[in-house]
Every structure is written in C-alpha cells, then in structure tokens.
KOLGULUM-207669 format. One record per atom (N, C-alpha, C): z, y, x negated. Coordinates in steps of 0.05 Angstrom, whole numbers, padded with zeros to 5 digits, always signed. Layout:
<atoms>
ZYX...
</atoms>
This chain:
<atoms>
-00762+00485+00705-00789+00493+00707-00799+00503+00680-00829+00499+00673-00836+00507+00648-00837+00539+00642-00842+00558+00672-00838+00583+00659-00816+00592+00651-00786+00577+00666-00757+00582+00655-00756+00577+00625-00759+00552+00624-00753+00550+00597-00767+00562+00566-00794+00562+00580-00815+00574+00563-00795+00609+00554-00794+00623+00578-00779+00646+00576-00749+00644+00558-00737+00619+00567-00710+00616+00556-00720+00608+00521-00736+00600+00507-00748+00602+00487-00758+00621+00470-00775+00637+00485-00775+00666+00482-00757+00682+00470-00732+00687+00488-00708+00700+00484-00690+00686+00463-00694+00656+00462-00679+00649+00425-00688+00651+00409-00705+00653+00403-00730+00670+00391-00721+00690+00377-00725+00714+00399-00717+00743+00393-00698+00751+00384-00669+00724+00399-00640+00726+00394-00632+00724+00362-00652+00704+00358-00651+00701+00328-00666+00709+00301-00689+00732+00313-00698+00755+00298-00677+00769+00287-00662+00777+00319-00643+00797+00323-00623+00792+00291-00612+00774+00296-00590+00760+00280-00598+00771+00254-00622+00774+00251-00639+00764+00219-00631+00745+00212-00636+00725+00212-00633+00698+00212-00659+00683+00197-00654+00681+00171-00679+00681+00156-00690+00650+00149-00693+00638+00178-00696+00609+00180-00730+00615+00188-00746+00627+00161-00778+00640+00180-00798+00607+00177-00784+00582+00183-00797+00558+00177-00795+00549+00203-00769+00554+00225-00761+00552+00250-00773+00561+00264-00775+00598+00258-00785+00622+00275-00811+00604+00278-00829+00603+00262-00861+00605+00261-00865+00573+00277-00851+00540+00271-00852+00522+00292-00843+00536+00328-00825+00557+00329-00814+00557+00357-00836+00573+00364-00852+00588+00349-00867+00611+00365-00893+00593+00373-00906+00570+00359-00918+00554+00363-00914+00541+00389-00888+00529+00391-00890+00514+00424-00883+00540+00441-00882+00564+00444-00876+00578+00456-00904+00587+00463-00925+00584+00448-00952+00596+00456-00965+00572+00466-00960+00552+00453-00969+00528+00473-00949+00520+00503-00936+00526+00496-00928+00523+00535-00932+00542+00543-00943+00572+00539-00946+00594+00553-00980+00592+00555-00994+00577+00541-01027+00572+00556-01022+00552+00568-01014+00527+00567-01010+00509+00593-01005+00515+00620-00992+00545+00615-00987+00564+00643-01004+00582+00651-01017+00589+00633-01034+00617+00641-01060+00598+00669-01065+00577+00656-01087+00567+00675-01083+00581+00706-01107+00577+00724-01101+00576+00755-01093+00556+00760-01095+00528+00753-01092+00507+00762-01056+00493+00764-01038+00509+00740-01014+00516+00732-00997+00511+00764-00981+00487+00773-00963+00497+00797-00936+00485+00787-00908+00496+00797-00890+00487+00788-00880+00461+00805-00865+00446+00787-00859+00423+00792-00841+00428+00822-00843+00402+00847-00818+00419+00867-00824+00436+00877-00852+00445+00885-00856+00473+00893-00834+00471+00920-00833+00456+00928-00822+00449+00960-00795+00456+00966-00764+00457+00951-00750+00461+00943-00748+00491+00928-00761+00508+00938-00754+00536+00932-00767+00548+00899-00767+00526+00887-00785+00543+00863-00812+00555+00863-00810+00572+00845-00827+00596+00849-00861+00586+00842-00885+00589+00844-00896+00580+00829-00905+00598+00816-00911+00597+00781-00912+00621+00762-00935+00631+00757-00925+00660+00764-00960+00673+00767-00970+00678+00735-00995+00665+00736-01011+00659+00714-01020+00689+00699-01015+00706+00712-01025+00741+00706-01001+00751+00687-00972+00743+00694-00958+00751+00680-00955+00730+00652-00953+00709+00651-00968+00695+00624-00988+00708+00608-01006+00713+00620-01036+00719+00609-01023+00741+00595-01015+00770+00608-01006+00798+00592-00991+00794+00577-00969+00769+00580-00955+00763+00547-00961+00745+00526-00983+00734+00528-00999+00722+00516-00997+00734+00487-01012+00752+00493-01020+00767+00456-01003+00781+00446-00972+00788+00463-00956+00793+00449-00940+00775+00433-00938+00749+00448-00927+00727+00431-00944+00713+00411-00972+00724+00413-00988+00713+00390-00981+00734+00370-00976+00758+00378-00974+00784+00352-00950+00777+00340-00927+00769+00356-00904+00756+00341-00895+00730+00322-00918+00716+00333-00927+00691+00306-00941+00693+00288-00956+00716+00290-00968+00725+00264-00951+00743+00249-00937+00762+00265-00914+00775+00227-00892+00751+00228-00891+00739+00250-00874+00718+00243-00881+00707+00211-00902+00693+00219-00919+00679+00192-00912+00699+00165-00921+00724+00167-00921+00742+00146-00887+00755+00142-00873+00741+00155-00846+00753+00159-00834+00773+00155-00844+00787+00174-00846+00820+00185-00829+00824+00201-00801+00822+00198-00787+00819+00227-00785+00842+00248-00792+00864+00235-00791+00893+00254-00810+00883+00271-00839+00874+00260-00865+00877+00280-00848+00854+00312-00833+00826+00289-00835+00807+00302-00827+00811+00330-00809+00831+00324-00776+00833+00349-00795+00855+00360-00813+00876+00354-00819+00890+00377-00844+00879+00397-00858+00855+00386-00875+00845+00394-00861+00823+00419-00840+00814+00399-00816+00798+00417-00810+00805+00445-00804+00832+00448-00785+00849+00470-00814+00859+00493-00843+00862+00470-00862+00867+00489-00864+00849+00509-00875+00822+00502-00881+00802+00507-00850+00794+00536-00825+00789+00528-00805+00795+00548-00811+00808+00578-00821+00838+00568-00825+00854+00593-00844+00851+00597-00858+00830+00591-00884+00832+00612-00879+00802+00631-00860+00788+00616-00852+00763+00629-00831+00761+00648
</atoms>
C-alpha cells in the first residue's frame, strides 16, 4: 500500500540523517518522492488498493498534518541543516 511504503521511506530517510550520511544529493531526490506520494494521498478521493482484503484505507487528515513537516525537511534538507532535517523528520513520523 502507498501509505506503507510512503511511511517506510520516511523512516530511511530519517535512518539516514541519523547516520549523518552526507549523501545530501539522495536526501533532497528521496524527500521529493516522499512529498509526492504523500499529496497523491492527502486527496479525499485517495483509497487503498484491496480495500476488500483487510487493508486499511489511509486517512487523508493524517497525511495532510505531515505534510509541512516533510516539506520543512526538504527544505534544510536542500540547505543541509541536518539538526532541522531529523527534527522535522521525527515531527512529520508522529503525526503519521
């Protein structure tokens, strides 16, 4: 499902703030598809694939509130700020 993986993106992400891992040419492409599959979700129209088979379908409210945290983390991303990146990182997490 796109919110799993979207999330599982997220967190390699962060994993690899964590690291300091000074690949900031990676960071700033992954934070990119990470905000584009996270507005592909925010929509109402958003249902998960299989609903029928027990998956969840992802509520578009909890996208939306991590929205601008993962946009605040592609922007010091960009400026390669990693303190901002990783706390913007972990915001963005708990709201997902």
């Amino acid at each position: 499902m796109l919110y799993d993986s979207t999330k599982t993106l997220l967190r390699t992400i962060l994993q690899s703030l964590e690291r300091a891992d000074q690949a900031w040419d990676d960071h700033v492409e992954s934070s990119k598809a990470c905000l584009y599959e996270m507005h592909q979700m925010s929509g109402r129209l958003y249902k998960a694939y299989k609903t029928d088979r027990g998956s969840q379908v992802t509520d578009p409210e909890k996208v939306n509130r991590a929205i601008p945290h993962v946009r605040s983390m592609a922007i010091a991303i960009r400026h390669r700020d990693q303190a901002k990146a990783i706390e913007s990182g972990k915001a963005a997490l708990a709201e997902m």
